[in-house]
N, C-alpha and C positions, 0 to 999 in steps of 0.2 A: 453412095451412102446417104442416108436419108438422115430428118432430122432428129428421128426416136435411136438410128444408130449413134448418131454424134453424140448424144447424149451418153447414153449406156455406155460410150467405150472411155468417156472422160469420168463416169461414173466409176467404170472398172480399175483403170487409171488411180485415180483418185486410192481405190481400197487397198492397190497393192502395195502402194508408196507411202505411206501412211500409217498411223495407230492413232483410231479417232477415240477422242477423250471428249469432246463435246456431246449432249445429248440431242439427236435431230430428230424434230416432228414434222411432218407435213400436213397440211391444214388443207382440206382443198374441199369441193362439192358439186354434187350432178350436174347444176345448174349457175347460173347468177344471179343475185337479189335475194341471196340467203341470208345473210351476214356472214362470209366467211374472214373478208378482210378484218371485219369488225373481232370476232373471234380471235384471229392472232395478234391485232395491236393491244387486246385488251387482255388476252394471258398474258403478254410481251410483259405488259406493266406491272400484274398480278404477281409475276415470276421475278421482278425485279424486285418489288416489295419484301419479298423471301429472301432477299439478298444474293439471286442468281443474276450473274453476267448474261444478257440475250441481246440476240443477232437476228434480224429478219429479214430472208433471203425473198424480198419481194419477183416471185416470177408471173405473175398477175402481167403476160404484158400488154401495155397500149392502156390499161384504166389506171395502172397507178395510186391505188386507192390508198395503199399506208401510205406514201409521204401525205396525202390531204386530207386524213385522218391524223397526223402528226404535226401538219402544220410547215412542212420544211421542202423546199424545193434541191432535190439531188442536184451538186454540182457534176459529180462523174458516178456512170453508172456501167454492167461489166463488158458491154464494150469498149468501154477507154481502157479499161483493163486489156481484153486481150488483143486490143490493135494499137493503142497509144504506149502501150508499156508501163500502166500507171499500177503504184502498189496498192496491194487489197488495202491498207489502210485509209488511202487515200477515196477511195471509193464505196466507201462504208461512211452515211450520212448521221449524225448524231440527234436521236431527235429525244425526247422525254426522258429525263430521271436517265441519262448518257444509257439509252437502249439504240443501238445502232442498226440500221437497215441497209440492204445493199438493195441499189435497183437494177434489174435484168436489163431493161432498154430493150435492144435488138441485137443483143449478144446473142440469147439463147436462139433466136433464129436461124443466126448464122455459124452454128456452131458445125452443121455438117460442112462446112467450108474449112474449117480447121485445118490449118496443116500442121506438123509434126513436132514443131519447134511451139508453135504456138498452143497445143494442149497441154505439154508438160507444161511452162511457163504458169498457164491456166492452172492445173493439178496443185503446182508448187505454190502457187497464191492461194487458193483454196483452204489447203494443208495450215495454213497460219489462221485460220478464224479459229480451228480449235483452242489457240493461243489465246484466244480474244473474248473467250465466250462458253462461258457454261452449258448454256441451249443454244439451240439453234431451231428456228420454227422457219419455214419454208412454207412460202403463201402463195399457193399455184392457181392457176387461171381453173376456170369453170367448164364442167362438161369434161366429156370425152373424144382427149385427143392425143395424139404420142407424147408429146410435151409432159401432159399429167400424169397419164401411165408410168413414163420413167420414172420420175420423182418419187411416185407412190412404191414403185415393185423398189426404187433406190432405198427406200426408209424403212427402218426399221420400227415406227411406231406412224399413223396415220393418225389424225384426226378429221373426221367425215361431219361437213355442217351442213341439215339437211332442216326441215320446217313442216309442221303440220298439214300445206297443203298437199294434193294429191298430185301434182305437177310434181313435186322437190322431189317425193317421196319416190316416184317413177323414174325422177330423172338419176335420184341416188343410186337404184335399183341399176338401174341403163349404165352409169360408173361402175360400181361393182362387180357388175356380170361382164364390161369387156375386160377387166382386170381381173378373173378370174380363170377367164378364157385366153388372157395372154400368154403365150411360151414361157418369159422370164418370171414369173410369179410363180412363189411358193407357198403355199398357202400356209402352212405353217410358222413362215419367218417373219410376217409383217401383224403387228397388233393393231389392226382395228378399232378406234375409237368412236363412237357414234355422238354428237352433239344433238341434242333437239333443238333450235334456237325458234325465237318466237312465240312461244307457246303462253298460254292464260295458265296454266297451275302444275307445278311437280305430275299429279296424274298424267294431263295429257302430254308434257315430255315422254313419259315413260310408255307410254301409248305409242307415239311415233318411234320409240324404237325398238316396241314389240309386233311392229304390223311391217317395218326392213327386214328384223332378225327374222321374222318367220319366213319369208319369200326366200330369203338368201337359206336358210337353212333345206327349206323343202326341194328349192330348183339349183341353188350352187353347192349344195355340201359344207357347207361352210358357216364360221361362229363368227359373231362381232361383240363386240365389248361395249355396253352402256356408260358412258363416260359422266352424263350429266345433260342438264337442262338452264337453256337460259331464256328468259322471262320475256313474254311482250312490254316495254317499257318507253314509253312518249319522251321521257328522259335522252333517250340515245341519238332519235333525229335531232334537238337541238344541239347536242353533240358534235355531231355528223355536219349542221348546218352551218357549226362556230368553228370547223377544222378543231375538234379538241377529243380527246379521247375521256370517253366516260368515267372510265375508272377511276382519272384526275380530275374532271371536273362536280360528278357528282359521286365520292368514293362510298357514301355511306346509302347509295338506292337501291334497292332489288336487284337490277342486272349486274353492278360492281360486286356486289355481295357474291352474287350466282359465279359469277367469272374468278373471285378469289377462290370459292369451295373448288372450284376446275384446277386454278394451280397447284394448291393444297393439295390436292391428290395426287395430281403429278411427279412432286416435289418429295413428298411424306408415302408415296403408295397404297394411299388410305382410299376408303369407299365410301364419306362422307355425303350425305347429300343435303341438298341445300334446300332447307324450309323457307318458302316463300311469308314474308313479313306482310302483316294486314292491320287493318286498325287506327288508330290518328295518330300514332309516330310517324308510320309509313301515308298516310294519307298528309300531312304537315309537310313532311320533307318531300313530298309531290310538288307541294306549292312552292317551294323555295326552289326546287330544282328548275322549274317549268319558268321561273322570272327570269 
């Protein structure tokens, strides 16, 4: 058994034993050095503002980026769960505005090693975050590999964060067509979100995600959904460089704005988009953010 079966059958597992009441997205992208991590800690906090309960299934493994975008060092993460016998609660790390994250560690590696007692177990802990959490945003590692594929053919709603360059845009492309091309994918069960991140104006988001949907339309057959755009913003490295998440530290600048219109929709099923602020408010609260 490999590590993309181990996956899939704790996955299957998972759906028969179960009636999920939590909403789960997966966040994932072609490449790395997109903002993907950025993107789920900062809906995480968006979607708590709205008064949803959220959970983040950091599976990012070996960078770790939500806890150091959070600020908080995981005491147990899901391999003490499934080898120590420790409860999901206990392994679920509290970090902003009580938004909880679980960290993968080198569970999900060793998951084709599972034996039989120890899935269910797994299954059965699992089954209790719906208890705990409204959403659930799954923050999967970069590129194309069984790891990701699972997750994504798993979810029922995707979120794709990909960037103006012509790199992202390829490497998006190079995601979506082996997940197209995988056996367990249906191409009609999973909703495709497309994120623009980085971008200089609402135009060129919308640009990046008319130059995917057309290759994926012409060469896969297949539709993606324009979710939104977020903002090139000098704001977010210092962010990024004080372990502090944007949306708390500067809630009123362009990309926190951009990242609430993202939950809003989410939340409301609305098509909202976000007008980018210009002018000496937004030029003012530049210079207050940037001290």
């Amino acid at each position: 058994m490999d590590q993309a079966e181990g996956i899939r059958n704790v996955i299957k597992l998972q759906n028969q034993q179960m009636t999920p009441k939590a909403r789960v997205i997966t966040i994932t992208s072609g490449k790395g050095g997109v903002g993907k991590s950025s993107v789920a800690v900062n809906l995480a906090v968006q979607l708590r503002k709205l008064g949803k309960r959220v959970i983040i299934f950091d599976a990012d493994l070996g960078l770790a980026n939500v806890e150091v975008m959070f600020g908080a060092i995981p005491k147990y993460n899901l391999s003490d769960l499934i080898y120590q016998g420790r409860d999901i609660r206990e392994i679920i790390t509290p970090g902003p505005m009580d938004i909880g994250f679980i960290s993968g560690g080198s569970g999900i590696v060793t998951m084709n090693n599972l034996t039989k007692d120890q899935i269910s177990y797994l299954v059965h802990s699992l089954s209790k975050i719906d208890e705990l959490a409204d959403v659930i945003l799954i923050d999967t590692g970069a590129g194309v590999s069984d790891s990701v594929l699972e997750f994504v053919i798993a979810s029922p709603e995707v979120i794709l964060v990909t960037t103006p360059e012509p790199s992202s845009l390829t490497d998006s492309y190079s995601l979506l067509k082996a997940l197209y091309r995988n056996p367990g994918f249906i191409k009609n069960g999973i909703q495709i979100h497309v994120v623009a991140n980085k971008v200089n104006s609402v135009q060129e988001g919308k640009l990046v995600y008319d130059k995917l949907e057309s290759v994926v339309s012409q060469f896969l057959h297949g539709t993606l959904h324009y979710f939104g755009m977020i903002p090139q913003d000098a704001v977010i490295e210092k962010a990024v460089r004080q372990q502090k998440t944007v949306s708390l530290m500067a809630p009123e600048s362009n990309i926190s704005n951009a990242f609430r219109v993202l939950a809003n929709n989410l939340v409301n099923e609305e098509q909202e988009q976000f007008i980018m602020r210009r002018g000496f408010s937004q030029f003012f609260s530049n210079i207050l953010t940037r001290k």
